[in-house]
C-alpha positions, 0 to 999 in steps of 0.5 A, a space after each residue: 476467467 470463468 474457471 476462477 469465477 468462484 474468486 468473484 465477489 458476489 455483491 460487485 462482481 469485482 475479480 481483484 485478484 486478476 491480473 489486469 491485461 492490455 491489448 498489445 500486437 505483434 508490431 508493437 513487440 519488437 520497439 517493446 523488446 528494445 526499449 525493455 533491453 535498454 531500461 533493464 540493466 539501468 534500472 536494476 543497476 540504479 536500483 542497486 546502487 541506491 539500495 545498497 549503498 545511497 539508502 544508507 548513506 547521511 543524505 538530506 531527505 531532498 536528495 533522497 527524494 530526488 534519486 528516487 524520482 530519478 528511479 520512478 524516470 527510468 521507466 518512464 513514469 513521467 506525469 503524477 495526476 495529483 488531486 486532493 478530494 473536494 478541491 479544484 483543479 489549479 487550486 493546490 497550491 492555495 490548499 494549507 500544509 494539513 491538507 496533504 500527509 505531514 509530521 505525525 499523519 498517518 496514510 491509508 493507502 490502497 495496495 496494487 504494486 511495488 511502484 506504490 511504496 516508491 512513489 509515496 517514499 518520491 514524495 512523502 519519505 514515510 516510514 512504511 508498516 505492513 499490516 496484518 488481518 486479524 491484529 491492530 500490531 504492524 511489522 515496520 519495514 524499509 522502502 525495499 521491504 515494502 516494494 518486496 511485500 507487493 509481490 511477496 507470498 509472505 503477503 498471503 499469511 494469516 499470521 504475522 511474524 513472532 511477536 518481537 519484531 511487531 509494534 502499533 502505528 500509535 508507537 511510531 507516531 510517538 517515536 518518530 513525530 517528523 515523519 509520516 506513517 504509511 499503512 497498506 490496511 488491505 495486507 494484500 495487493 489487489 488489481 485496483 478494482 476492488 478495496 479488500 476489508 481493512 486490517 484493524 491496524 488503523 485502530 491504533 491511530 491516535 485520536 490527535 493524528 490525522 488519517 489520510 486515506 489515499 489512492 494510486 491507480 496506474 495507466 496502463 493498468 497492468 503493472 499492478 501486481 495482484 499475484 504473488 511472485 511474478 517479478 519477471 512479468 512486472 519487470 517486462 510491463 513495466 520497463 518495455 512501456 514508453 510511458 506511466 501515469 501515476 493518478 493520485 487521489 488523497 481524502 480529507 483527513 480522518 480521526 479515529 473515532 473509536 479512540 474518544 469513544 473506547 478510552 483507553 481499549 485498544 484504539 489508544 496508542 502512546 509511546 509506551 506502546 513500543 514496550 508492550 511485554 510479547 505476552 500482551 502482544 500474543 494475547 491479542 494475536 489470538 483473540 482474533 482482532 475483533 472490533 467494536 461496532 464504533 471501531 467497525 466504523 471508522 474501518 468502514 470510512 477507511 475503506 469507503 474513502 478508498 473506494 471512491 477515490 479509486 473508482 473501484 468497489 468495497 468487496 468481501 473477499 479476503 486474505 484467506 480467498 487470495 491464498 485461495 486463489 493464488 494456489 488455483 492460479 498456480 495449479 491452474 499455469 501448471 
């Protein structure tokens, strides 16, 4: 739309923040309609019992796994086009265990929808963090606090939260060394065409641990959730769909560089991290989060892996242009 032309970056001319639109008729809206009706009240009610009660329950990680696949089915998410950068179709299952996300990895995935922390939860069980623009500390969160966070205005703040409930991605590698990491280093979701600037979160890897920059990309195109708060709209384009393709695109693994070359600046994590004093913690809040050029580029490889991935483009548009936009968007429907 051109009344929103000034949210376009200039160097791509990408629109990320426009929800995306499928052609759609009227003959077509009365199976929609039906199928909508049907799939509702299964899926929030499965939804809910796995929430509230199965999520908390002392079950084996297989069987966690598998009520969420069963969660993904229910609208109709059927076929997951998996593929690892630089190798052939058919070869998978040839392809060592390093080559995927495992134990004390960390993945830096794009962030579109809520249906993005359900797959990666369906196939990975990571623990999830949301980043922030201006810290390398994280907020760690539940798999219902980060499918909250794909359509939550929260993801338009600046800030993040008091200091006490943040951490760093080096001190959750340290306190749960079985488990993947997931990261969103845009902070806020996007319509998939374009990869906001990376949060420096990503800085406070380790330099032994393994970054895995991964894309999600979904056909249709339009359940990504670029605008905070439509619930309603996501719902009905998700659930009133016969069918969803998941493609899946995860890079080589990465390091952080920046680690070996700084020493012991802020890219080095270890498990005393977790008990950093809230005053450090708020001193590096209002430094700004800035970077050096070495940490610059590993930030860069990030979002660059991303992009090719996701055949989408690096653009310069950040939270503070989404805030932006969102309340323009809003003026503009009102």
């Amino acid at each position: 739309m051109e009344k929103f032309s000034q949210f376009r970056d200039r160097g791509s001319g990408v629109s990320p923040f426009l929800p995306s639109k499928t052609p759609s008729s009227i003959l077509s809206a009365t199976p929609r309609v039906f199928l909508f009706l049907v799939r509702l009240p299964l899926f929030l009610g499965f939804a809910t019992f796995y929430f509230l009660l199965l999520q908390h329950l002392p079950l084996p990680t297989v069987a966690r796994k598998l009520f969420l696949w069963c969660l993904l089915a229910i609208p109709g998410i059927w076929w997951v086009d998996l593929q690892l950068d630089g190798v052939k179709r058919g070869s998978l299952s040839q392809q060592p265990a390093s080559r995927v996300p495992h134990p004390r990895s960390v993945i830096a995935a794009n962030f579109t929808s809520p249906l993005d922390a359900l797959y990666l939860a369906a196939v990975f069980d990571p623990v999830f963090t949301i980043s922030y623009p201006h810290t390398r500390k994280v907020r760690r969160v539940g798999l219902l606090g980060a499918m909250w966070a794909a359509l939550s205005p929260a993801q338009l703040s600046l800030d993040p939260p008091s200091p006490e409930n943040l951490t760093d991605l080096g001190a959750l590698l340290a306190r749960y060394p079985d488990r993947v990491v997931a990261v969103f280093p845009e902070c806020a979701t996007t319509n998939g065409k374009g990869i906001l600037p990376p949060s420096p979160s990503v800085l406070a890897v380790p330099a032994d641990a393994v970054i895995f920059p991964l894309s999600m990309r979904y056909t249709p195109p339009d359940v990504a959730t670029p605008v905070p708060g439509a619930w309603a709209a996501f719902l009905w384009k998700l659930l009133s769909r016969p069918t969803h393709c998941i493609r899946v695109r995860i890079a080589e693994g990465m390091y952080n560089s920046s680690v070996a070359s700084n020493g012991a600046g802020h890219g080095s994590s270890s498990a005393s991290s977790s008990s950093s004093s809230v005053t450090a913690v708020e001193r590096e809040l209002s430094s700004g989060g800035s970077v050096a050029a070495e940490e610059q580029r590993v930030l860069d490889r990030v979002a660059d892996a991303l992009a090719r991935l996701g055949r989408a483009k690096r653009v310069g548009l950040t939270v503070a242009d989404k805030r932006e936009f969102v309340e323009a968007w809003n003026k503009a429907r009102r």
